[in-house]
N, C-alpha and C positions, 0 to 999 in steps of 0.2 A: 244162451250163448254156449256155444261146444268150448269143449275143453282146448283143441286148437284155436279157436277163436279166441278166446282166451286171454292161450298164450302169445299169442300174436300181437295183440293189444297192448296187453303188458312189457313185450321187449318195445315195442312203439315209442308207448309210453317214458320206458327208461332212456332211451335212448333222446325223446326232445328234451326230458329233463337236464342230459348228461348234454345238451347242447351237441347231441352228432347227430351229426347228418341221418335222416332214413331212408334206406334204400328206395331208389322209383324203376317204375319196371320197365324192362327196356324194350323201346319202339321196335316192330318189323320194321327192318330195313327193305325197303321197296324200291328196287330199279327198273326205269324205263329207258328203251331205246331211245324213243323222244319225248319231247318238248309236252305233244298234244296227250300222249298217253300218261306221263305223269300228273298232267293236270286230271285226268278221268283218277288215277289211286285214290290222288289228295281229297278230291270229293266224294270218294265213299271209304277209304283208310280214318280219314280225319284227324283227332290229333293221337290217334294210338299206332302210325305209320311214320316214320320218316323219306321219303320220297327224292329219288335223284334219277333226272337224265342223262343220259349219258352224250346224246345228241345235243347241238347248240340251235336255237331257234331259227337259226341263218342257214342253218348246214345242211344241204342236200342230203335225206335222211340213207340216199341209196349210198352218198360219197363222205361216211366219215370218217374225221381224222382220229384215228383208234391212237389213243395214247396210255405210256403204263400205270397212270392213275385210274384208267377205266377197270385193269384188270384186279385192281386191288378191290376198288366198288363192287364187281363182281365176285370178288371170291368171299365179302362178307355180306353179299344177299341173300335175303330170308325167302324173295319173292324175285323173279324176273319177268317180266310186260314185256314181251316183244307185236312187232307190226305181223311178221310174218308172211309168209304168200311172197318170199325171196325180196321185201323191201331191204332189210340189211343181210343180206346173204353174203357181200363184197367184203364184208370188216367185222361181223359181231363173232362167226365161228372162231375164226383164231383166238382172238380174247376169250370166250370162252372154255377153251381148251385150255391155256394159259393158267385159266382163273382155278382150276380145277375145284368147282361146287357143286358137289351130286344135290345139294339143296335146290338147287334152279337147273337138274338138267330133266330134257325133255321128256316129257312122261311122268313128272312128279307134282302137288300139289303147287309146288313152286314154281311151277315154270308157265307163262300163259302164251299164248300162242293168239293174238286179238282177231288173225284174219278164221281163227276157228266158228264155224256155223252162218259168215257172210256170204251170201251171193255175189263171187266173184264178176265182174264184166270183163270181156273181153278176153278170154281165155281161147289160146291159140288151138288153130284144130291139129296142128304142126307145128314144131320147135325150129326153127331156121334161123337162126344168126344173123343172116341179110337179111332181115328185116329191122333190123337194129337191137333193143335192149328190152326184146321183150320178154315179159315173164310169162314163162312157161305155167305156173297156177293160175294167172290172170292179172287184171290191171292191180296194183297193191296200195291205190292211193286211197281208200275205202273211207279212213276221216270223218270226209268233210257234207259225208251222207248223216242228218243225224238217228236215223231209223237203223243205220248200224252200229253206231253209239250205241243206243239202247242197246244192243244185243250184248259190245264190250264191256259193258259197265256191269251186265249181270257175271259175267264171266269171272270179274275181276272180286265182285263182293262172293259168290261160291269158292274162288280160289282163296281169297283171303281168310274164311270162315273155316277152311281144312284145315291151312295154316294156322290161323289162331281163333283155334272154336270159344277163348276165352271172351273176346270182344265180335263173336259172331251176328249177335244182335245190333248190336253198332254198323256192323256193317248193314245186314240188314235193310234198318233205320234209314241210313244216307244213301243209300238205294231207290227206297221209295221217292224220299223226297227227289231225288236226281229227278228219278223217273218222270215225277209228276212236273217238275221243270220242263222238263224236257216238253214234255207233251203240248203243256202250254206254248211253249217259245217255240216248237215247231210252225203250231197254225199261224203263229203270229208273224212266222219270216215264210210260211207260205200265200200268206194274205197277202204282204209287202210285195211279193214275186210275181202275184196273180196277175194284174195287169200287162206283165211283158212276157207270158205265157209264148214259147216259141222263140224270146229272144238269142239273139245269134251273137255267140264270142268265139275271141279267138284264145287261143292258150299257147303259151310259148312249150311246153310238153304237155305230153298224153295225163296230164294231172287232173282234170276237173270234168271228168268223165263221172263219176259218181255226184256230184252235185249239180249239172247239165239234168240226170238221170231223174231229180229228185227235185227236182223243182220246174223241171220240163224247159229248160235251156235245151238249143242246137250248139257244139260245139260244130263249127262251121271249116278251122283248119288250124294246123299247127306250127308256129313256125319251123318247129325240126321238122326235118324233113321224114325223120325215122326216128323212132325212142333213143335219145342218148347223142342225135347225131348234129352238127353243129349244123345252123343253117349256110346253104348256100346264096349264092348271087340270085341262080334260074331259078331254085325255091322261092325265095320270099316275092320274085315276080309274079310267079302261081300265085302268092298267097293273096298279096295287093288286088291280082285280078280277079280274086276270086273274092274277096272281101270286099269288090267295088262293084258286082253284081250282085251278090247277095244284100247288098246293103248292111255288112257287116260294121260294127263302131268299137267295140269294146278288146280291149286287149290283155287278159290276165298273165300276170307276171309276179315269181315269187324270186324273195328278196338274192339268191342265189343263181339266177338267170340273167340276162344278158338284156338289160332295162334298153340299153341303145339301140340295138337293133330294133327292139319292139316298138323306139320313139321312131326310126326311121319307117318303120311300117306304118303307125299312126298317120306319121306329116302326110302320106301319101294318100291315105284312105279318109282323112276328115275322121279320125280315129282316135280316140284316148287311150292311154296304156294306166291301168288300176294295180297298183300293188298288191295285191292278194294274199298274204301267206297261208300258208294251211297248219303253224302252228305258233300256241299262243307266247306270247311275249314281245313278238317283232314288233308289232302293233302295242304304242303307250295303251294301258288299263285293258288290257287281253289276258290277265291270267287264265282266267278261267275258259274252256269248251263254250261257255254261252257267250261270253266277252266276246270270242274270236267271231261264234258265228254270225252275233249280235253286226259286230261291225263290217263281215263278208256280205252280209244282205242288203246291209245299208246302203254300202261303199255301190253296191248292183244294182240297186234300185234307183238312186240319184245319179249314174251314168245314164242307164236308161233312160229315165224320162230325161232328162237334157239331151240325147244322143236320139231317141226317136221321136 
């Protein structure tokens, strides 16, 4: 035993005898924009992280209500997890600026940026506004693919290892295991999917383009009529008519979207509208990434076969 060691021991020591408290070491504090990203820290931080979103599981991740508790969250962040790829571009820079934390500003171990090393879809060849709300990096709902999972999660365990090379093995650890979940629960929700190879949804926004992508779904039409823009009357008759030729059935809807109209498209098409969220929590026993997608595949699969 070194002589530090030691002495370490021994104030320990003295100190349970003396009945005080001893010191414990204190957690990174880990913030995420949202819901789904915080769940990816917890499962590879573990218990040497403490983890908060700043996002509410309901909340349109492009439209949150930035409040001055967030900016306090931010300026004692050890780590900051953003989506990136202009998902919060609308509300996280002012708090940031606010927050004033060179710990989580861009460029620093502390700062992750998730849409880093994703293949973006749908990235515009031109910026044009009339188009509606599109992001000029590409589509930013990337989620709910879990092959880019994989990719965040390593991001997140290298990031957290700079930060604290102390419990680098630990991260690590909860890495591989991730990993190897992952791997598994992929085939397993691409076996469940295989049979409706081609099937055709509809999606109330441009949201479910990465998971269409990744399990070989057609998304077939959206109720916006353009990213962001509310549906019309002659819209959603497009849509009816087009979801009545295609023999379209399935209608995704997340918990912030506009459920009625998608029942009024439903009545019409012989058509279910599915709650869908893309992050965990909304859904009872969703905490976790596998929770959510556990029950996104499910919820896909038992429309399907009743609906074709």
């Amino acid at each position: 035993m070194t002589t530090m060691t030691l002495r370490t021991f021994t104030t320990v020591a003295l100190m349970a005898s003396l009945g005080v408290a001893t010191p414990v070491a204190r957690k990174l504090n880990v913030v995420a924009t949202t819901p789904d990203l915080a769940a990816l820290a917890r499962a590879i931080g573990g218990d040497v992280v403490d983890v908060k979103a700043l996002a509410k599981p309901t909340e349109d991740p492009h439209f949150v209500d930035a409040k001055p508790s967030h900016i306090v969250t931010l300026n004692r962040a050890d780590v900051l997890i953003e989506g990136g790829a202009e998902l919060e571009v609308g509300w996280l820079p002012p708090l940031l600026e606010s927050a004033r934390n060179d710990k989580i500003a861009a460029g620093t171990p502390g700062r992750i940026s998730a849409s880093q090393g994703v293949t973006l879809l749908e990235v515009p060849a031109t910026f044009d506004r009339s188009r509606g709300d599109v992001h000029a990096l590409g589509n930013p709902h990337f989620m709910i693919d879990p092959v880019n999972v994989h990719l965040i999660v390593g991001q997140i365990a290298d990031h957290l290892a700079e930060v604290d090379p102390a419990h680098a093995d630990l991260f690590k650890a909860n890495l591989k295991t991730f990993d190897a979940t992952l791997e598994a629960k992929l085939a397993d929700w691409q076996k469940q999917l295989a049979p409706y190879r081609g099937g055709k949804i509809v999606t109330y926004h441009n949201d479910f383009v990465y998971l269409a992508e990744r399990f070989n779904l057609e998304v077939v039409e959206t109720l916006e009529p353009k990213p962001g823009i509310a549906p019309s009357p002659a819209h959603l008759a497009k849509v009816i008519s087009k979801m009545r030729a295609e023999k379209a059935r399935l209608i995704l809807v997340q918990p912030f979207q506009n459920r009625k109209t998608a029942e009024t498209v439903a009545r019409q098409t012989d058509g279910v509208v599915l709650d869908i969220p893309q992050q965990p929590g909304v859904v009872p026993n969703t905490a976790t990434y596998f929770d959510l997608m556990d029950y996104i595949v499910r919820t896909l699969a038992t429309a399907f076969a009743e609906k074709t």
